[in-house]
PAROMI-519098 format. One record per residue (C-alpha): residue in three letters; residue number from 1; z negated, y, x. Coordinates in Angstrom, 3 decimals. Last residue first. Example, Ala and Ser with C-alpha at 12.3 -4.5 7.8 and 13.67 -1.06 7.14 Angstrom:
<recs>
<code ser	pos 2	pz -7.140	py -1.060	px 13.670>;
<code ala	pos 1	pz -7.800	py -4.500	px 12.300>;
</recs>
This chain:
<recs>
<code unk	pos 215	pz 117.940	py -34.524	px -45.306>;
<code unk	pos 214	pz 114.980	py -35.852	px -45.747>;
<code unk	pos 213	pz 116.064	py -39.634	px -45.151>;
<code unk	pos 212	pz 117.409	py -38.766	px -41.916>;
<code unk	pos 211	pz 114.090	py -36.520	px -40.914>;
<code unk	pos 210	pz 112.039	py -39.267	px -41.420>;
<code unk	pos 209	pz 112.076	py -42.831	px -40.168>;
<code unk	pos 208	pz 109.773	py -45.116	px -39.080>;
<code unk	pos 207	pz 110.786	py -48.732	px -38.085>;
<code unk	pos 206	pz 109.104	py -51.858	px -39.083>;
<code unk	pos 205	pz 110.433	py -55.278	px -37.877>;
<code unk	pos 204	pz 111.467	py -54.056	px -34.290>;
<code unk	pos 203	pz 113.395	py -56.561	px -32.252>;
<code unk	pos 202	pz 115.901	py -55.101	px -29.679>;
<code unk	pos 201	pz 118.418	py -54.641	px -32.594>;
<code unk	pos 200	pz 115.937	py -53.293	px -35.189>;
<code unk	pos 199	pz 115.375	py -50.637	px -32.387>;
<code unk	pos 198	pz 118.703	py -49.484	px -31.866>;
<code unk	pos 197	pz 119.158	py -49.491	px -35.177>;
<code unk	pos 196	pz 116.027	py -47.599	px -35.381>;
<code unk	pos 195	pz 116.673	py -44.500	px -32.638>;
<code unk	pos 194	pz 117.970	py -41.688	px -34.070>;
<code unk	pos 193	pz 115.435	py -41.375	px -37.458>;
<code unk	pos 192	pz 112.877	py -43.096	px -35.672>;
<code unk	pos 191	pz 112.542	py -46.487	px -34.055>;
<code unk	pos 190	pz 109.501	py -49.046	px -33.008>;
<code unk	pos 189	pz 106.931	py -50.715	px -35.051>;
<code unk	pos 188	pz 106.374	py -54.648	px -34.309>;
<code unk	pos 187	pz 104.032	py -56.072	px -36.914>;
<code unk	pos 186	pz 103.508	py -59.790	px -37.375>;
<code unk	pos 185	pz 100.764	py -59.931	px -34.325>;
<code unk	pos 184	pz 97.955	py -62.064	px -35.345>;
<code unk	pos 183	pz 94.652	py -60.823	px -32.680>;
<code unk	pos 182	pz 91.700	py -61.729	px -34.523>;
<code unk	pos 181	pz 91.197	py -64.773	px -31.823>;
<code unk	pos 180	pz 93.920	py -64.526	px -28.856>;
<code unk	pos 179	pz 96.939	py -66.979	px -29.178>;
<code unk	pos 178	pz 98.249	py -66.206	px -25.755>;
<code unk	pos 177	pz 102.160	py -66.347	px -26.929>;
<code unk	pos 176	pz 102.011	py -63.556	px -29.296>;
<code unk	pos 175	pz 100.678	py -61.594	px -26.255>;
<code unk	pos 174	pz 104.103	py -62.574	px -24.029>;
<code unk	pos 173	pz 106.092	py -62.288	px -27.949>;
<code unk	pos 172	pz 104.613	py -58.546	px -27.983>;
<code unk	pos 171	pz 104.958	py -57.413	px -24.555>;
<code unk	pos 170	pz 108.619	py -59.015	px -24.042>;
<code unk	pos 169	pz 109.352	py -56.908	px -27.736>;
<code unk	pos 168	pz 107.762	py -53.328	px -26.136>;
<code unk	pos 167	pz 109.836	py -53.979	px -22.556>;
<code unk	pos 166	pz 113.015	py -54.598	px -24.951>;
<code unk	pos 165	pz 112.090	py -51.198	px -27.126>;
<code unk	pos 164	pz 111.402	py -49.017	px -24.204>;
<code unk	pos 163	pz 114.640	py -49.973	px -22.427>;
<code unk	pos 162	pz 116.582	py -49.544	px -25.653>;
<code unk	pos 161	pz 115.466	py -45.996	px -25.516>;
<code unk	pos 160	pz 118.153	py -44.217	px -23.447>;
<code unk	pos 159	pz 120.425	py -46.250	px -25.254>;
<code unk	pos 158	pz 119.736	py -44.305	px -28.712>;
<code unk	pos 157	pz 120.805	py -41.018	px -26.811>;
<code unk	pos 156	pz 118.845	py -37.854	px -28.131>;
<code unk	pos 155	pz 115.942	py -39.023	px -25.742>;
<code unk	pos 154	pz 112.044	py -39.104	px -26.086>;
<code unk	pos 153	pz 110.344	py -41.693	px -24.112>;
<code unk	pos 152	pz 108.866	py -44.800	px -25.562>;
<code unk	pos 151	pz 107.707	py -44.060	px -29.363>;
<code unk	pos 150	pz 105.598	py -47.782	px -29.160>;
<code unk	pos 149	pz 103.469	py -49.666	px -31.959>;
<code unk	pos 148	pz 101.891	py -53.123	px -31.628>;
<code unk	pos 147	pz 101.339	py -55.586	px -34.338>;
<code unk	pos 146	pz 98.339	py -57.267	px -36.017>;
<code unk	pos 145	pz 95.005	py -56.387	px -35.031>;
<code unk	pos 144	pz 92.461	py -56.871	px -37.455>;
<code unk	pos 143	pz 89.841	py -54.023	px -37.183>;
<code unk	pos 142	pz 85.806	py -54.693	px -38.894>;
<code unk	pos 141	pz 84.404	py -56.675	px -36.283>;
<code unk	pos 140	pz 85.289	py -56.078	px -32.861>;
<code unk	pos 139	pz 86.063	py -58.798	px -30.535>;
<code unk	pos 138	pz 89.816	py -58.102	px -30.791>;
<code unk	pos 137	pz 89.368	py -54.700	px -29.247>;
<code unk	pos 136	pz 88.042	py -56.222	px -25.893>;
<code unk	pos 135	pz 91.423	py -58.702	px -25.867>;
<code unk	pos 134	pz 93.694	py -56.248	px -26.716>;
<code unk	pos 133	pz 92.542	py -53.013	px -24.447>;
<code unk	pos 132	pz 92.732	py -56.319	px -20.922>;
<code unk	pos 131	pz 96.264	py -57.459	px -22.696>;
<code unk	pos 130	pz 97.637	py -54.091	px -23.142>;
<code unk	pos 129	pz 96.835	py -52.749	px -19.631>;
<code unk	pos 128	pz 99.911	py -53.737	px -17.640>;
<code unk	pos 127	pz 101.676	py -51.954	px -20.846>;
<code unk	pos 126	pz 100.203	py -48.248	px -20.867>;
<code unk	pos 125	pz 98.315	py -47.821	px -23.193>;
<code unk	pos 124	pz 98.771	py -44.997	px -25.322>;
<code unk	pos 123	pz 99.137	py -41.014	px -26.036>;
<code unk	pos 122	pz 101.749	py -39.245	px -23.937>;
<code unk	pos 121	pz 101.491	py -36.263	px -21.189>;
<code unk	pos 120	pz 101.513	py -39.091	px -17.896>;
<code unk	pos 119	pz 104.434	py -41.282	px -19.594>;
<code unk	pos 118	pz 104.464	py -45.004	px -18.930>;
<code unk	pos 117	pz 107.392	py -45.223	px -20.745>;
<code unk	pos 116	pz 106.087	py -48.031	px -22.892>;
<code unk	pos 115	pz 103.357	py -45.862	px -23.803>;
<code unk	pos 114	pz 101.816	py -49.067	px -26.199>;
<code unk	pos 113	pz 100.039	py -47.981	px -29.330>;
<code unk	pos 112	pz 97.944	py -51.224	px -30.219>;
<code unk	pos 111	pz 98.402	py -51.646	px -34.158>;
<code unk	pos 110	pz 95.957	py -52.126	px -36.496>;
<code unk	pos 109	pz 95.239	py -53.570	px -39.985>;
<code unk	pos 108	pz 91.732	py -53.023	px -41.518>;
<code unk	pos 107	pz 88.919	py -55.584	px -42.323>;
<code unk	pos 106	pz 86.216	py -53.868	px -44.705>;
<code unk	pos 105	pz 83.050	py -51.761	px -44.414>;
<code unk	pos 104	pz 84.848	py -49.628	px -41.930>;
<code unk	pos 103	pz 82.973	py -46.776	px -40.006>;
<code unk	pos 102	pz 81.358	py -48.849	px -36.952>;
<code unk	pos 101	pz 85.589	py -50.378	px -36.791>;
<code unk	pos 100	pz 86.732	py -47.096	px -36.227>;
<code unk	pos 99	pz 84.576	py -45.678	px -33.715>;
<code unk	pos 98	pz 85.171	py -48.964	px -32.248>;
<code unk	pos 97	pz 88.617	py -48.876	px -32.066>;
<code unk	pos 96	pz 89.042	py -45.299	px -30.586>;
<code unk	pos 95	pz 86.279	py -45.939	px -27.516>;
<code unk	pos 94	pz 88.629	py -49.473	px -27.191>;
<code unk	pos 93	pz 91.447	py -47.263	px -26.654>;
<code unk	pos 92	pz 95.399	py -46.461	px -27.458>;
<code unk	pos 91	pz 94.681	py -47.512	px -31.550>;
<code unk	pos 90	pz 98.111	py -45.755	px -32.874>;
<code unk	pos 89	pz 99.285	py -47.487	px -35.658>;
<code unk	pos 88	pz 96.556	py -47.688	px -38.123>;
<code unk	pos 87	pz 96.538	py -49.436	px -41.800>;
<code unk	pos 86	pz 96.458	py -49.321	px -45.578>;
<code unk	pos 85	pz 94.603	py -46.032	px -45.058>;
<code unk	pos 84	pz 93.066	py -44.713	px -48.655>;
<code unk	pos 83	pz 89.075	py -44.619	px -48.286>;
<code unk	pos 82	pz 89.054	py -44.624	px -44.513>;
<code unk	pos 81	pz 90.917	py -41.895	px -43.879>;
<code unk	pos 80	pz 88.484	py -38.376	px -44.382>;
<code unk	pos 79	pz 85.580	py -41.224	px -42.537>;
<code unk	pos 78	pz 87.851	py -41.057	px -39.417>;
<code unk	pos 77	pz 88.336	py -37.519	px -39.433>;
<code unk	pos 76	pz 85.747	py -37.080	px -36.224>;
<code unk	pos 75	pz 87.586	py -40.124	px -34.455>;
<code unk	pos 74	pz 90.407	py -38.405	px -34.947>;
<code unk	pos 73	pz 93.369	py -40.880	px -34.708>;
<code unk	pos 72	pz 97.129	py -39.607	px -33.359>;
<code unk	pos 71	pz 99.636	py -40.342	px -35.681>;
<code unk	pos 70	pz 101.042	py -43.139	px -37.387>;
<code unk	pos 69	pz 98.620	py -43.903	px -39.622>;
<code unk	pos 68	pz 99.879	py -45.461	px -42.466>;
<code unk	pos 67	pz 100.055	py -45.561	px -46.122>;
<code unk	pos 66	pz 101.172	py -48.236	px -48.209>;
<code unk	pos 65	pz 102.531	py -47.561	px -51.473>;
<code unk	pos 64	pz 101.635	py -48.167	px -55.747>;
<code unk	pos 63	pz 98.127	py -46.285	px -55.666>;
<code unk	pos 62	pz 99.887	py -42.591	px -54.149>;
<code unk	pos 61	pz 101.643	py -42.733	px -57.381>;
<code unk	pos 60	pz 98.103	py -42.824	px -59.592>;
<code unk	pos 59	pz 97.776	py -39.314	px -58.029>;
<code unk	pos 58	pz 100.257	py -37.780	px -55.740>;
<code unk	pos 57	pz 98.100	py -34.638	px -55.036>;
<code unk	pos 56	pz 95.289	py -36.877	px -54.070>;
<code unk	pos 55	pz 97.950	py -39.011	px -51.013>;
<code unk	pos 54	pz 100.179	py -35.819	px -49.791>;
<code unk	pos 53	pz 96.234	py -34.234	px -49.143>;
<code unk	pos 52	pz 94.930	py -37.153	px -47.766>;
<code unk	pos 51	pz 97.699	py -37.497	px -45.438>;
<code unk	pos 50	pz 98.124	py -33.703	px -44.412>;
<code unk	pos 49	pz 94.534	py -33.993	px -43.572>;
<code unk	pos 48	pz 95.081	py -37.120	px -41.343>;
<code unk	pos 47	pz 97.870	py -36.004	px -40.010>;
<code unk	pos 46	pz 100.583	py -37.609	px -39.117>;
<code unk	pos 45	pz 101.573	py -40.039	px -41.725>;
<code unk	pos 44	pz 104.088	py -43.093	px -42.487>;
<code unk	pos 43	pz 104.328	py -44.113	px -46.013>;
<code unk	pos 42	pz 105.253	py -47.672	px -47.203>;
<code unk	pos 41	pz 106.554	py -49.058	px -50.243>;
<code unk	pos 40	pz 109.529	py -47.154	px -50.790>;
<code unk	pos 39	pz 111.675	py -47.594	px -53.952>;
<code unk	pos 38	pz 113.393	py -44.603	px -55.362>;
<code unk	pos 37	pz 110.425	py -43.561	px -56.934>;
<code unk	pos 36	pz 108.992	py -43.707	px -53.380>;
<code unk	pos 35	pz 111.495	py -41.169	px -52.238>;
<code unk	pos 34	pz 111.230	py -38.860	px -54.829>;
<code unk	pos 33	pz 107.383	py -38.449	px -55.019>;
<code unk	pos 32	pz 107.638	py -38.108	px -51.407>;
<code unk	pos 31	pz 109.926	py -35.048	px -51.737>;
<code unk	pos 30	pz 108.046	py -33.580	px -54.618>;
<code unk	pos 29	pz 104.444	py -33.396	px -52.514>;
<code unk	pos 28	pz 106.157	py -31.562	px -49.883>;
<code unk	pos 27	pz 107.530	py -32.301	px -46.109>;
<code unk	pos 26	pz 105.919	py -31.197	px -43.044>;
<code unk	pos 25	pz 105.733	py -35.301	px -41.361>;
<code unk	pos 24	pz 106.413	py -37.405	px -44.318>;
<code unk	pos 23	pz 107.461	py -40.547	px -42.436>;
<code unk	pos 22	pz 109.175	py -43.202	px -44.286>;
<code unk	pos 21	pz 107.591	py -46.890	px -43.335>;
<code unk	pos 20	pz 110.874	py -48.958	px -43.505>;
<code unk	pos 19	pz 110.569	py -52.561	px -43.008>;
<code unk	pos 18	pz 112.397	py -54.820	px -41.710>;
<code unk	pos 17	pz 113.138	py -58.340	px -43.458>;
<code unk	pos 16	pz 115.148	py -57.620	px -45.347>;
<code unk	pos 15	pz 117.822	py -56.382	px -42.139>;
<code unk	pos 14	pz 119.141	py -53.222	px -42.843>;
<code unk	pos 13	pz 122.070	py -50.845	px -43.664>;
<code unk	pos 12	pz 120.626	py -51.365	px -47.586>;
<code unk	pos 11	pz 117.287	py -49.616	px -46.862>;
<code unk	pos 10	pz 118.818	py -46.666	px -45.326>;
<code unk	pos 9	pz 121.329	py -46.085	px -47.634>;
<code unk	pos 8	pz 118.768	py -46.813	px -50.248>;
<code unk	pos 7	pz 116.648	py -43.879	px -48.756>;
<code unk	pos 6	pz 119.665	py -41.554	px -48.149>;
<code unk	pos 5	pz 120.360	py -41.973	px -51.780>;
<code unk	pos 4	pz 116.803	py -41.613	px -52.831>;
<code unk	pos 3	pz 116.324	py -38.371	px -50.656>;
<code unk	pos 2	pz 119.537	py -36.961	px -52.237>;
<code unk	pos 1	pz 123.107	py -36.950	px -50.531>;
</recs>
């Protein structure tokens, strides 16, 4: 199969109302041109370089898609992002959101990166600290947070990670339910390539796929 027929296959194995944020981890400026041709609207990236990069070599394309932040934020490449970020997935402190938010002239979307697996060696927070990191980062000007983001802990097995996903979901309708100012969750990113049914079935409305659409 192509990348647009693995895309629509993708796309059409869905719910509408999920949405598929294509992750272009390693891959070239061709590839991506390809898949949003064939119809995505969003763009998951790693790097910040890479990003920026994928985004001028794209040209007038790069205009017509979202493109997100799904890896870890630089404080010291914040200002290389700024001018073509849609929005952030992995905010994990309030020393990360306020960098941020000094450097934005604008509102910008964000996600709280939750380590649902409570994992020493991974980025996040962890979840009994997602209220106290979501309440301080709401009071901060220029960020709007609106969804949370986990990767829980790496396993071949989709069921390995439904744990992950549930605990993420509870997390997200409990702070959904507290009706905190500048905090309007509609985002909740979980799955990858292995995991996103899985994912979509424990709640996930934007799931980030890569290496099965690149295929």
């Amino acid at each position: 199969m192509s990348i647009a027929e693995n895309f629509k296959r993708v796309k059409s194995a869905i719910p509408d109302n999920v949405k598929i944020c294509v992750v272009v981890k390693r891959r070239i400026v061709s590839e991506i041109k390809e898949v949003i041709e064939a119809g995505a609207e969003d763009i998951g990236i790693n790097y910040i370089q890479e990003g920026l990069d994928f985004y001028t070599e794209l040209g007038e394309l790069a205009k017509t898609v979202n493109w997100h932040l799904i890896g870890h934020l630089q404080t010291n490449k914040i200002n290389k992002i700024i001018p073509f970020i849609s929005s952030i997935q992995t905010i994990a402190s309030y020393k990360h959101a306020e960098a941020l938010s000094k450097r934005l002239d604008h509102q910008l979307p964000v996600c709280i990166e939750i380590n649902s697996a409570f994992e020493k060696n991974k980025k996040g927070v962890i979840p009994d600290d997602a209220e106290q990191i979501i309440r301080a980062c709401s009071t901060l000007p220029n960020i709007k947070i609106n969804g949370l983001m986990t990767m829980g802990a790496y396993s071949t097995d989709p069921e390995d990670m439904r744990p992950y996903f549930r605990h993420t979901k509870q997390l997200y309708d409990y702070i959904s339910n507290l009706k905190i100012d500048n905090v309007e969750l509609e985002t909740l990113s979980m799955g990858m390539s292995d995991s996103y049914q899985t994912a979509i079935e424990e709640g996930a409305n934007f799931i980030r796929p890569g290496r099965t659409i690149f295929v």
